[in-house]
PQR file with spaces between the fields and no chain letter, atoms N, CA, C, O and H, PARSE charges and radii, in Angstrom:
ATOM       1  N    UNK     1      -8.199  -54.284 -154.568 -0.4000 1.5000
ATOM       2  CA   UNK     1      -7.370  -55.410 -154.954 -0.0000 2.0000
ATOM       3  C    UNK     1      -5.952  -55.267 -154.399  0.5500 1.7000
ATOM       4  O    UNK     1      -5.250  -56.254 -154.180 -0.5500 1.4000
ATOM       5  N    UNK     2      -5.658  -54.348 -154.237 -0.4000 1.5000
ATOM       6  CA   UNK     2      -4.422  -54.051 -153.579 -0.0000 2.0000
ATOM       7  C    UNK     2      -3.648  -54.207 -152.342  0.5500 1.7000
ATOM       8  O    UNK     2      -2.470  -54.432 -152.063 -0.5500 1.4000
ATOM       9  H    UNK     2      -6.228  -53.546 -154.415  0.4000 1.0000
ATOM      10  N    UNK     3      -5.109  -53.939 -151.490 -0.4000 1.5000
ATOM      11  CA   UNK     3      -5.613  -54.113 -150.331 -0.0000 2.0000
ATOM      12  C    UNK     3      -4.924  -55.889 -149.934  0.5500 1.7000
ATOM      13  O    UNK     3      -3.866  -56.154 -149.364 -0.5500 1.4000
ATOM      14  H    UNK     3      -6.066  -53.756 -151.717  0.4000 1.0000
ATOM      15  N    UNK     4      -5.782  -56.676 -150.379 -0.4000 1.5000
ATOM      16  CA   UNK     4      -5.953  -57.727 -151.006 -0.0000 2.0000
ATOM      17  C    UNK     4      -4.031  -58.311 -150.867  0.5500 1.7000
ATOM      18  O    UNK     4      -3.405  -58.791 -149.922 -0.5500 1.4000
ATOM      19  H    UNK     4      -6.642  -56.461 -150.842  0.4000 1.0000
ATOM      20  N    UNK     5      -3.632  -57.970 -152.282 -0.4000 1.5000
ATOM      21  CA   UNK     5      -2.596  -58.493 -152.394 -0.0000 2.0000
ATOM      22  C    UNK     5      -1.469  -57.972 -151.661  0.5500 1.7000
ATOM      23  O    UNK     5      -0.454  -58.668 -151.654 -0.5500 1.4000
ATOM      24  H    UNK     5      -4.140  -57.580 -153.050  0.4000 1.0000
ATOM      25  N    UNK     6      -1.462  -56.673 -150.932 -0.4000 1.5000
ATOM      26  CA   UNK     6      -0.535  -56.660 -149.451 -0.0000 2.0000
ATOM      27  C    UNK     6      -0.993  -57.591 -148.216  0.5500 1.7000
ATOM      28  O    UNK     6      -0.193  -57.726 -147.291 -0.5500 1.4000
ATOM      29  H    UNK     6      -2.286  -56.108 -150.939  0.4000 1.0000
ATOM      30  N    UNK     7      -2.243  -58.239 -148.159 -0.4000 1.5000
ATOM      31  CA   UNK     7      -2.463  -58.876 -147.006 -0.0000 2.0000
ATOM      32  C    UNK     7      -1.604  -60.146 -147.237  0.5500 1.7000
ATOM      33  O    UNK     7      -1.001  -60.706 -146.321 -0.5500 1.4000
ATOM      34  H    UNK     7      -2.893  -58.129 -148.911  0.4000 1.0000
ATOM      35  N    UNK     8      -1.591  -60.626 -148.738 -0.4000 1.5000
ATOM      36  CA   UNK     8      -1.352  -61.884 -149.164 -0.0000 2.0000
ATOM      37  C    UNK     8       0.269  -61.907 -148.547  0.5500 1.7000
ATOM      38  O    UNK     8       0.932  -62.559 -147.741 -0.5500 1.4000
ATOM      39  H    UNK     8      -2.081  -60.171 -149.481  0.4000 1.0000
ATOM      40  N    UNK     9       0.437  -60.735 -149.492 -0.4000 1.5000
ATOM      41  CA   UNK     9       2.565  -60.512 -148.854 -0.0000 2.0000
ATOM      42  C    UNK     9       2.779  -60.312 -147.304  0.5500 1.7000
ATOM      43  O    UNK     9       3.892  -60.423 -146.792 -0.5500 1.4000
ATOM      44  H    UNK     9      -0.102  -60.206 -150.146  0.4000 1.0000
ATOM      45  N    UNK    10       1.666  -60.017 -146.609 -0.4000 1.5000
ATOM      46  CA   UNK    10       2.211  -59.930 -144.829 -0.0000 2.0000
ATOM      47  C    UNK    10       1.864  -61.079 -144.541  0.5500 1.7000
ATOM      48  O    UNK    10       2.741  -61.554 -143.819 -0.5500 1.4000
ATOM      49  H    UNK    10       0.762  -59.926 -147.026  0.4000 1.0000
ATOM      50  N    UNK    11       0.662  -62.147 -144.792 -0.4000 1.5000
ATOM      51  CA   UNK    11       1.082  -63.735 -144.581 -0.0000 2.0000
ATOM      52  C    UNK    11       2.032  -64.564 -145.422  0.5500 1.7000
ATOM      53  O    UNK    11       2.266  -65.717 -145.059 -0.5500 1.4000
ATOM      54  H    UNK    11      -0.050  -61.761 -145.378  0.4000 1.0000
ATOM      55  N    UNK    12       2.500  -64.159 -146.323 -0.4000 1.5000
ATOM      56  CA   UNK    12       3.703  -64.696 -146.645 -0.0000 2.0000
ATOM      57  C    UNK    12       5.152  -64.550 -145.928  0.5500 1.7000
ATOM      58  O    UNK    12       5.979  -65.432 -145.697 -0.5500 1.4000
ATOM      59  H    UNK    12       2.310  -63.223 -146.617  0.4000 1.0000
ATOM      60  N    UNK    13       5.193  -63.346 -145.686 -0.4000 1.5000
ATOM      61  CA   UNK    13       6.164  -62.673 -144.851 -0.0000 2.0000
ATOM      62  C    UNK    13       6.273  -63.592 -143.631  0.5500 1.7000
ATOM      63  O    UNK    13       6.948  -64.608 -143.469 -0.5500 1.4000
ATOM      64  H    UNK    13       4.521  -62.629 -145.874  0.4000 1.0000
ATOM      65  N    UNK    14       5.381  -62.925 -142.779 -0.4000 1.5000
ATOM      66  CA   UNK    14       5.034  -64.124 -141.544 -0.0000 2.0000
ATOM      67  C    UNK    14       5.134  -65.232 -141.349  0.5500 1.7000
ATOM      68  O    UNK    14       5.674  -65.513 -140.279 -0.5500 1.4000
ATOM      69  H    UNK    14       4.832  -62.099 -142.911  0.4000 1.0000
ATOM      70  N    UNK    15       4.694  -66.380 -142.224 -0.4000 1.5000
ATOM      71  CA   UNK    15       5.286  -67.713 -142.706 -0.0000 2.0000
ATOM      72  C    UNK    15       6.396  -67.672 -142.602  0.5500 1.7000
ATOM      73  O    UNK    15       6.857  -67.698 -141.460 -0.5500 1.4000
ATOM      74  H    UNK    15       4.255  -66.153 -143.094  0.4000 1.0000
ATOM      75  N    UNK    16       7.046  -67.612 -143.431 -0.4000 1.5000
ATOM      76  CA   UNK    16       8.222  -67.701 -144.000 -0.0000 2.0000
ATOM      77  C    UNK    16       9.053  -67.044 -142.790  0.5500 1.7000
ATOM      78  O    UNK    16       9.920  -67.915 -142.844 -0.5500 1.4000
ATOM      79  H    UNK    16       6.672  -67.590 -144.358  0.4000 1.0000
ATOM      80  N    UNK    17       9.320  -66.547 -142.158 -0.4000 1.5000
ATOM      81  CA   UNK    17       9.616  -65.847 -140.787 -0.0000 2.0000
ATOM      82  C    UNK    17       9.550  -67.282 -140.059  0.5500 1.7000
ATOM      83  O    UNK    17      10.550  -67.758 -139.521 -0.5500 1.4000
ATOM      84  H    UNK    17       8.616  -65.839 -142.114  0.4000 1.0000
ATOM      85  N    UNK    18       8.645  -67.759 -140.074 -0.4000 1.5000
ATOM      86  CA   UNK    18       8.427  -68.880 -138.894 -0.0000 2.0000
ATOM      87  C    UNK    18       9.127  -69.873 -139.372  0.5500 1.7000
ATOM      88  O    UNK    18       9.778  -70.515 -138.548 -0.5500 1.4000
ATOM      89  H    UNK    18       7.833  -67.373 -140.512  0.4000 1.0000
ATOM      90  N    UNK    19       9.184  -70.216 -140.593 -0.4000 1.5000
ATOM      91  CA   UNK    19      10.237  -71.358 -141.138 -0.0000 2.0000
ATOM      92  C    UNK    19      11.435  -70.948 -141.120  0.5500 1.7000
ATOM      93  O    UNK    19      12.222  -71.850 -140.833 -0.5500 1.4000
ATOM      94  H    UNK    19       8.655  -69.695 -141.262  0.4000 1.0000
ATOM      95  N    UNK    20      11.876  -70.014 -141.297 -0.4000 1.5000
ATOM      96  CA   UNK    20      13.069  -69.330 -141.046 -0.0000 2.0000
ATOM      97  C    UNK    20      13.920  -69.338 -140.058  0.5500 1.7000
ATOM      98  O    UNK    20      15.115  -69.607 -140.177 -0.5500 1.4000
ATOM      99  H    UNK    20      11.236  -69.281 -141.530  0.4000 1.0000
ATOM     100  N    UNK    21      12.987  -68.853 -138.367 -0.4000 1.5000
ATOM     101  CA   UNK    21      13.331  -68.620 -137.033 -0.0000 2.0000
ATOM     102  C    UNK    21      13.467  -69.672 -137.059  0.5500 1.7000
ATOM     103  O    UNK    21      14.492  -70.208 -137.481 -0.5500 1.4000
ATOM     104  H    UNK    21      12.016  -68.634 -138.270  0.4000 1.0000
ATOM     105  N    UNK    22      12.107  -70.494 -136.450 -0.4000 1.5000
ATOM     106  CA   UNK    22      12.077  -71.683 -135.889 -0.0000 2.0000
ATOM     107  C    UNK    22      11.373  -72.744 -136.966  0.5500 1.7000
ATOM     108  O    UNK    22      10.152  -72.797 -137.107 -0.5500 1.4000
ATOM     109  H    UNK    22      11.275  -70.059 -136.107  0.4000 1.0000
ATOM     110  N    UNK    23      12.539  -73.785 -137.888 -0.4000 1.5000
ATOM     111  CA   UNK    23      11.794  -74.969 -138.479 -0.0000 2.0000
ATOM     112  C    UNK    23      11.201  -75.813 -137.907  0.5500 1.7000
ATOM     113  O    UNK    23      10.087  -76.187 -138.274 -0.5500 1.4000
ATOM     114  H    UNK    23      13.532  -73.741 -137.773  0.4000 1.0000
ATOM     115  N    UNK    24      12.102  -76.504 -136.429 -0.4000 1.5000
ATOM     116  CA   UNK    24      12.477  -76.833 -135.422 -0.0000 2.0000
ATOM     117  C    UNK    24      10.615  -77.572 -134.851  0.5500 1.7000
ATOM     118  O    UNK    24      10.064  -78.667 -134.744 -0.5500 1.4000
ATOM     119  H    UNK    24      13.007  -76.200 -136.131  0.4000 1.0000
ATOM     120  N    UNK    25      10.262  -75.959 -134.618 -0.4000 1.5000
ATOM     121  CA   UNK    25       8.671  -76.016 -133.806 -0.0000 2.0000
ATOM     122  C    UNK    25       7.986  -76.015 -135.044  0.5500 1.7000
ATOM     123  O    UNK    25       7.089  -76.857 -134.992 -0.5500 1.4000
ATOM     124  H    UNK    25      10.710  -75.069 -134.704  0.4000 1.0000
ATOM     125  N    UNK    26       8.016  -75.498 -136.018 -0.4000 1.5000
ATOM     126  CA   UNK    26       7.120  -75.796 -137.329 -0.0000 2.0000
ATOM     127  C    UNK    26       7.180  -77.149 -137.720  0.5500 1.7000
ATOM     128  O    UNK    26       6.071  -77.669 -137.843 -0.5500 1.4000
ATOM     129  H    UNK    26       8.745  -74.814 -136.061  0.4000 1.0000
ATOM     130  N    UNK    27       8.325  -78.000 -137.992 -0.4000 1.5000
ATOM     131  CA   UNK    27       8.143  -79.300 -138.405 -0.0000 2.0000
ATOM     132  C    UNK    27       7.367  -80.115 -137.554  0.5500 1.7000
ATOM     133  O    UNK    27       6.506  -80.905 -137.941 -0.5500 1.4000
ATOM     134  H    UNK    27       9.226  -77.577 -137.892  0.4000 1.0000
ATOM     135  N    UNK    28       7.890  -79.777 -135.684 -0.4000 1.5000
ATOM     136  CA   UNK    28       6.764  -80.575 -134.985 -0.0000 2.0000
ATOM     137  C    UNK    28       5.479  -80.820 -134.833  0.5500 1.7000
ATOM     138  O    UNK    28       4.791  -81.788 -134.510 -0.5500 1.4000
ATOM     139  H    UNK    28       8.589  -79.135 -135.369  0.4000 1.0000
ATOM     140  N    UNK    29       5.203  -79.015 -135.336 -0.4000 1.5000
ATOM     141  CA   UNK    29       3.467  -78.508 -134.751 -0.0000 2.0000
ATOM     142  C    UNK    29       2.923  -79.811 -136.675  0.5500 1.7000
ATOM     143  O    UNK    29       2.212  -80.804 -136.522 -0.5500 1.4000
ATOM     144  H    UNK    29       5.762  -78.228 -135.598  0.4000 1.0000
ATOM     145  N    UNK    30       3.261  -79.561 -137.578 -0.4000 1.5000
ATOM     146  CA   UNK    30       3.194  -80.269 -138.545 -0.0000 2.0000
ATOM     147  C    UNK    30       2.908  -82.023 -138.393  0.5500 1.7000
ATOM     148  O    UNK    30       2.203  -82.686 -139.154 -0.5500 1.4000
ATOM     149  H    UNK    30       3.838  -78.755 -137.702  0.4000 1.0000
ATOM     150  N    UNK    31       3.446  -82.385 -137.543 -0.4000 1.5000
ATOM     151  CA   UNK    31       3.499  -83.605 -137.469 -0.0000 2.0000
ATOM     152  C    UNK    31       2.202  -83.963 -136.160  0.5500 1.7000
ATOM     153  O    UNK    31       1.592  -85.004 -135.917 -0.5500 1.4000
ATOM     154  H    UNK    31       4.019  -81.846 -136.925  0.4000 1.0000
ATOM     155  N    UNK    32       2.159  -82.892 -135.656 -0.4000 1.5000
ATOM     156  CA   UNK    32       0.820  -82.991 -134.665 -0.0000 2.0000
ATOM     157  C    UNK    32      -0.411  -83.069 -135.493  0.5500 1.7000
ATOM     158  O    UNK    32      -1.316  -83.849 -135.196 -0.5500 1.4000
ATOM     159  H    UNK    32       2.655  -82.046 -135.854  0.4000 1.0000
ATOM     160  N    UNK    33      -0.478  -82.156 -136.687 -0.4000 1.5000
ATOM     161  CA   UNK    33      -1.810  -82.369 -137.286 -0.0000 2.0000
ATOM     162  C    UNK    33      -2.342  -83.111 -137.870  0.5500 1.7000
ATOM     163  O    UNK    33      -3.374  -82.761 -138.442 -0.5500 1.4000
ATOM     164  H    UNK    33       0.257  -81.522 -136.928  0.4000 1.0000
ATOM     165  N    UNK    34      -1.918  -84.332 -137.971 -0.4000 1.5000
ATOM     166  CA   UNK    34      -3.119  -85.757 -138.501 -0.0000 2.0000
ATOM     167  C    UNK    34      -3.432  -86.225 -137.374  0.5500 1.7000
ATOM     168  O    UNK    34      -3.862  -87.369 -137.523 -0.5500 1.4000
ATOM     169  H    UNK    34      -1.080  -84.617 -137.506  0.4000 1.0000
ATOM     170  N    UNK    35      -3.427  -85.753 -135.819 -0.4000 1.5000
ATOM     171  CA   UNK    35      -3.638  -86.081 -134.447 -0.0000 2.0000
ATOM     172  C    UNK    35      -4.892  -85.709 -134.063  0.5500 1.7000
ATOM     173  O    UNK    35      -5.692  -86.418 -133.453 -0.5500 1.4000
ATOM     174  H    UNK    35      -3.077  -84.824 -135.698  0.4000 1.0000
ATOM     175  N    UNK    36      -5.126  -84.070 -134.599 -0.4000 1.5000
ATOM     176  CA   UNK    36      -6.102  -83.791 -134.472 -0.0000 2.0000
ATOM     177  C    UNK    36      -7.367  -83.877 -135.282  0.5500 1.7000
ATOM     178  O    UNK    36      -7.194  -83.900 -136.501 -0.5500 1.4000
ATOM     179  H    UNK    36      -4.477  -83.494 -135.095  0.4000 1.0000
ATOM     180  N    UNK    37      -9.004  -83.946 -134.700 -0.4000 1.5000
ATOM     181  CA   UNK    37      -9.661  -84.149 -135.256 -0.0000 2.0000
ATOM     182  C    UNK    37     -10.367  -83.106 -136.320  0.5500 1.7000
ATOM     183  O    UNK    37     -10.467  -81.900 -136.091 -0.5500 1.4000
ATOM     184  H    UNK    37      -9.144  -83.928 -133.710  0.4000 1.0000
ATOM     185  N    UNK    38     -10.728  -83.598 -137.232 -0.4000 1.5000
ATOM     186  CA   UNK    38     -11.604  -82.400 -138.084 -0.0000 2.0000
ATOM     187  C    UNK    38     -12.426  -81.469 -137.423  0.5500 1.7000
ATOM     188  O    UNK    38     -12.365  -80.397 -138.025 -0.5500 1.4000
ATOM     189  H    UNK    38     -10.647  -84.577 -137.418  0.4000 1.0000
ATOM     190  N    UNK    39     -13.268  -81.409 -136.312 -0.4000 1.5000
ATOM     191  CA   UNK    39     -13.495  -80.186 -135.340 -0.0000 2.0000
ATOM     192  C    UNK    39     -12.916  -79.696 -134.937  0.5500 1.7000
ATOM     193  O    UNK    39     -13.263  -78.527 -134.766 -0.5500 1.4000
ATOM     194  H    UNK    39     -13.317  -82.280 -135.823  0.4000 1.0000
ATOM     195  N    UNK    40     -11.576  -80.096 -134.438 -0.4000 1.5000
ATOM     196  CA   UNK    40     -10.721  -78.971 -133.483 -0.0000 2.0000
ATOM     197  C    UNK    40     -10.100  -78.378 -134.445  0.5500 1.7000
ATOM     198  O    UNK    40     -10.101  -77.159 -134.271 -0.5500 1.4000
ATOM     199  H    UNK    40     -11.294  -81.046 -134.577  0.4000 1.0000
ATOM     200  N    UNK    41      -9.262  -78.898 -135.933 -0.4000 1.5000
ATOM     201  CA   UNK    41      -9.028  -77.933 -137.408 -0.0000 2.0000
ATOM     202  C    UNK    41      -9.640  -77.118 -137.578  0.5500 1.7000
ATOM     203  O    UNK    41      -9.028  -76.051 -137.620 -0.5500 1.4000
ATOM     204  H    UNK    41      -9.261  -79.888 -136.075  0.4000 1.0000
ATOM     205  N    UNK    42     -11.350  -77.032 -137.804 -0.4000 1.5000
ATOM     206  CA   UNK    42     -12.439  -76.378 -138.073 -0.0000 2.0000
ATOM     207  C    UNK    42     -12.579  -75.329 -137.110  0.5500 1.7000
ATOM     208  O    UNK    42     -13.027  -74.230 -137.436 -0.5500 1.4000
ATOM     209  H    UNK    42     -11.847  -77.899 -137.769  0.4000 1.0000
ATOM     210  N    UNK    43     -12.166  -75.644 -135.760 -0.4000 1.5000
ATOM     211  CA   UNK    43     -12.355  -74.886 -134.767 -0.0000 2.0000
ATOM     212  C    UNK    43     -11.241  -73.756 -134.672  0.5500 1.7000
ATOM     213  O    UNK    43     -11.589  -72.579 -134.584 -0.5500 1.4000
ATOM     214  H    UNK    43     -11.802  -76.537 -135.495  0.4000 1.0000
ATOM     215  N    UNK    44     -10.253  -74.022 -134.684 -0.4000 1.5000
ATOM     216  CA   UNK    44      -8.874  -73.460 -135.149 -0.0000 2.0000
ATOM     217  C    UNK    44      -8.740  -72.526 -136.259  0.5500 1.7000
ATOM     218  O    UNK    44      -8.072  -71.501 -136.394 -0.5500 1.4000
ATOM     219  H    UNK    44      -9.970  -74.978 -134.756  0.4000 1.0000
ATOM     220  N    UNK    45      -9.550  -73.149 -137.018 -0.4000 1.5000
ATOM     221  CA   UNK    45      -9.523  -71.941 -138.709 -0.0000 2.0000
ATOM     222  C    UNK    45     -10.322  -70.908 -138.338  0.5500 1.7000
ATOM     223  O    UNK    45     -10.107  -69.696 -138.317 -0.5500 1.4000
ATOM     224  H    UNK    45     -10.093  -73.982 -136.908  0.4000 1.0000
ATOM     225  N    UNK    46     -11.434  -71.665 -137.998 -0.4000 1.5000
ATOM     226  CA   UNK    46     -12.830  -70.806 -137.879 -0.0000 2.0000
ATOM     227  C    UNK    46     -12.250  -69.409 -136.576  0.5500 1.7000
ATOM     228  O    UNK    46     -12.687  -68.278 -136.792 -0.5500 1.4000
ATOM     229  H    UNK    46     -11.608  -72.650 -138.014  0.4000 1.0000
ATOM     230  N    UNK    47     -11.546  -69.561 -135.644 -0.4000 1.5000
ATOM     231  CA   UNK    47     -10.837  -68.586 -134.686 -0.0000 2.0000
ATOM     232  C    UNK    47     -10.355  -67.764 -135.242  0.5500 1.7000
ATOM     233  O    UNK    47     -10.724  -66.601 -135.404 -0.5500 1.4000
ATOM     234  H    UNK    47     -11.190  -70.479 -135.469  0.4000 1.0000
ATOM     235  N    UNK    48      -8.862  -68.660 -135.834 -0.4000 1.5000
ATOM     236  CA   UNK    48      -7.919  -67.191 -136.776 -0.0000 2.0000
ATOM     237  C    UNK    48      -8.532  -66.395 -137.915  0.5500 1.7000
ATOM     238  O    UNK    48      -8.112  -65.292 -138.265 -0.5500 1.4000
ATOM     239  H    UNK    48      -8.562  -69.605 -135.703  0.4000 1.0000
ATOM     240  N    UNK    49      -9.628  -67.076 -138.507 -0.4000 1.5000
ATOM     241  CA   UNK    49     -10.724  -65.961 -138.949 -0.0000 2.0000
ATOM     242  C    UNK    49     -10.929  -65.421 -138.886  0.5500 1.7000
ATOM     243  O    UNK    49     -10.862  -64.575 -139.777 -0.5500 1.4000
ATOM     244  H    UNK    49      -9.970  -67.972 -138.223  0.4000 1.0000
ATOM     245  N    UNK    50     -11.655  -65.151 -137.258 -0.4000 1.5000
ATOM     246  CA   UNK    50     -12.520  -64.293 -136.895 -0.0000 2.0000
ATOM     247  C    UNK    50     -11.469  -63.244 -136.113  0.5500 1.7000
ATOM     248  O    UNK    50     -11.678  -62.035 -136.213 -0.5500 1.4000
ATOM     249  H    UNK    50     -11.709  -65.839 -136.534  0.4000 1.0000
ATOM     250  N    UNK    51     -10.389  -63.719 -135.369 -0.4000 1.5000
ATOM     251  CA   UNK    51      -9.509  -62.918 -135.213 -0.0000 2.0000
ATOM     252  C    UNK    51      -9.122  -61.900 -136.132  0.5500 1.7000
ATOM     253  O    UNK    51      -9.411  -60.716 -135.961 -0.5500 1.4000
ATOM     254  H    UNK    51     -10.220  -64.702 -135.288  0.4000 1.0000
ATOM     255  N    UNK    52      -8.420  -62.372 -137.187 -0.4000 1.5000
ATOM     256  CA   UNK    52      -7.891  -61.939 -138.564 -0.0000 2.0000
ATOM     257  C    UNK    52      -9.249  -60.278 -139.051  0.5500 1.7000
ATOM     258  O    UNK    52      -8.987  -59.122 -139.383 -0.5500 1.4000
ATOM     259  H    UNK    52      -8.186  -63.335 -137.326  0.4000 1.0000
ATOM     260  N    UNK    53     -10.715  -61.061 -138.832 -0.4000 1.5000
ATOM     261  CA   UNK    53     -11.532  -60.213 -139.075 -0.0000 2.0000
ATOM     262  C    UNK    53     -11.752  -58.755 -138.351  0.5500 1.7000
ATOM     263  O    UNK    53     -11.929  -57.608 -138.761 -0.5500 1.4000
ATOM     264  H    UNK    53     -10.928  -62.000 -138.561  0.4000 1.0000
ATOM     265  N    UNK    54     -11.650  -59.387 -137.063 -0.4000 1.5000
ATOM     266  CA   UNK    54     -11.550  -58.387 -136.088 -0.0000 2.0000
ATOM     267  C    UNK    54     -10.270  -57.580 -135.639  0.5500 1.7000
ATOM     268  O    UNK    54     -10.224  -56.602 -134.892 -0.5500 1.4000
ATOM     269  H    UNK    54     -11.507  -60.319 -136.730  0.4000 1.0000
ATOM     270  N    UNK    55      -9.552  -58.039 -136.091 -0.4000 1.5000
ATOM     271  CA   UNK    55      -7.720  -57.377 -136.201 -0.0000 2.0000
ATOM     272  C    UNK    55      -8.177  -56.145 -137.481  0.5500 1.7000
ATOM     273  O    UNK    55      -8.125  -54.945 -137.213 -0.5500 1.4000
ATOM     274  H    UNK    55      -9.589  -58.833 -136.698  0.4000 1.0000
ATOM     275  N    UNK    56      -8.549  -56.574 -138.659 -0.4000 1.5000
ATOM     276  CA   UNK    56      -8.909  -55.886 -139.708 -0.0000 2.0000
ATOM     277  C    UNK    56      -9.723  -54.785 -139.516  0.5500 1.7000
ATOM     278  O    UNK    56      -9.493  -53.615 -139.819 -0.5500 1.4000
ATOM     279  H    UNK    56      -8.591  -57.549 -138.877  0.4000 1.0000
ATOM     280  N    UNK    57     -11.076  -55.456 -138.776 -0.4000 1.5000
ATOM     281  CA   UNK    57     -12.231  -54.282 -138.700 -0.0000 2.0000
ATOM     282  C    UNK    57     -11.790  -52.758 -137.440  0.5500 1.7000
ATOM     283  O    UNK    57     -12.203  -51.620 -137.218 -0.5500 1.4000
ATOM     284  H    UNK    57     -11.263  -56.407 -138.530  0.4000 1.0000
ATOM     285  N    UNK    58     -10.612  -53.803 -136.869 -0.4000 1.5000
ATOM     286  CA   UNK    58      -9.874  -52.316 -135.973 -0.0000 2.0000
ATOM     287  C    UNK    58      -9.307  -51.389 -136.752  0.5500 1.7000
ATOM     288  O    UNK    58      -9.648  -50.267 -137.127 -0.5500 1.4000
ATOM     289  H    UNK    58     -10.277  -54.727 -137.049  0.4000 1.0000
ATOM     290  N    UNK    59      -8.542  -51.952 -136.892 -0.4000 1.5000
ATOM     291  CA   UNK    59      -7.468  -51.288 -137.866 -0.0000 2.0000
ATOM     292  C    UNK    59      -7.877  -50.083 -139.159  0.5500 1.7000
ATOM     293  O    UNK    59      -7.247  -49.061 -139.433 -0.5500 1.4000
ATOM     294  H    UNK    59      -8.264  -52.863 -136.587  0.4000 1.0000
ATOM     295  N    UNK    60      -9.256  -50.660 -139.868 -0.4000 1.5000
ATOM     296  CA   UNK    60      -9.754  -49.812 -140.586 -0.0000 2.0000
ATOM     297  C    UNK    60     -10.631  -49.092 -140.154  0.5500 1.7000
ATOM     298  O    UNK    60     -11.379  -48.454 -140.895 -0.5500 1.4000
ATOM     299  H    UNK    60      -9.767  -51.490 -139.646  0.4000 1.0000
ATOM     300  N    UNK    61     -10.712  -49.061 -138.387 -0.4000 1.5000
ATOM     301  CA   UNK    61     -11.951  -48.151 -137.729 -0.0000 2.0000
ATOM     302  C    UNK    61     -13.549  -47.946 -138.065  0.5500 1.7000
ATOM     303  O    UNK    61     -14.382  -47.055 -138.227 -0.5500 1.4000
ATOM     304  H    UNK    61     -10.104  -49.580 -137.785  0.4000 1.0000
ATOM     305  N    UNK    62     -13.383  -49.650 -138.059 -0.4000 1.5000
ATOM     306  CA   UNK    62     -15.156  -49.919 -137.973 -0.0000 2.0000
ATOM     307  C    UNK    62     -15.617  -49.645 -139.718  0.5500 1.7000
ATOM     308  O    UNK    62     -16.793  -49.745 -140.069 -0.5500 1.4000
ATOM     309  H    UNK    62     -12.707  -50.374 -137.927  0.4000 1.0000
């Protein structure tokens, strides 16, 4: 669980970093997304997922 709730605080961190640096490109990329369609969202999540998964499964050495 711990595990868990430090991942939660390094995407918070990160966020908040990006609103921070740049609102600028965050408010725009924001205003792009009712542009795109529900597959390319789906497609997009479904990536940083699997990224996210595979960033993880390194890191803890398989």
């Amino acid at each position: 669980m711990s595990d868990f709730l430090v991942a939660v605080g390094l995407v918070l961190c990160i966020e908040g970093m990006l609103y921070a640096l740049a609102p600028g490109i965050v408010r725009r990329m924001a205003e792009q997304l009712p542009m795109l369609s529900d597959g390319a969202l789906r497609a997009g999540g479904l990536a940083a997922a699997i990224i996210g998964v595979i960033i993880v499964w390194i890191v803890r050495g398989a």
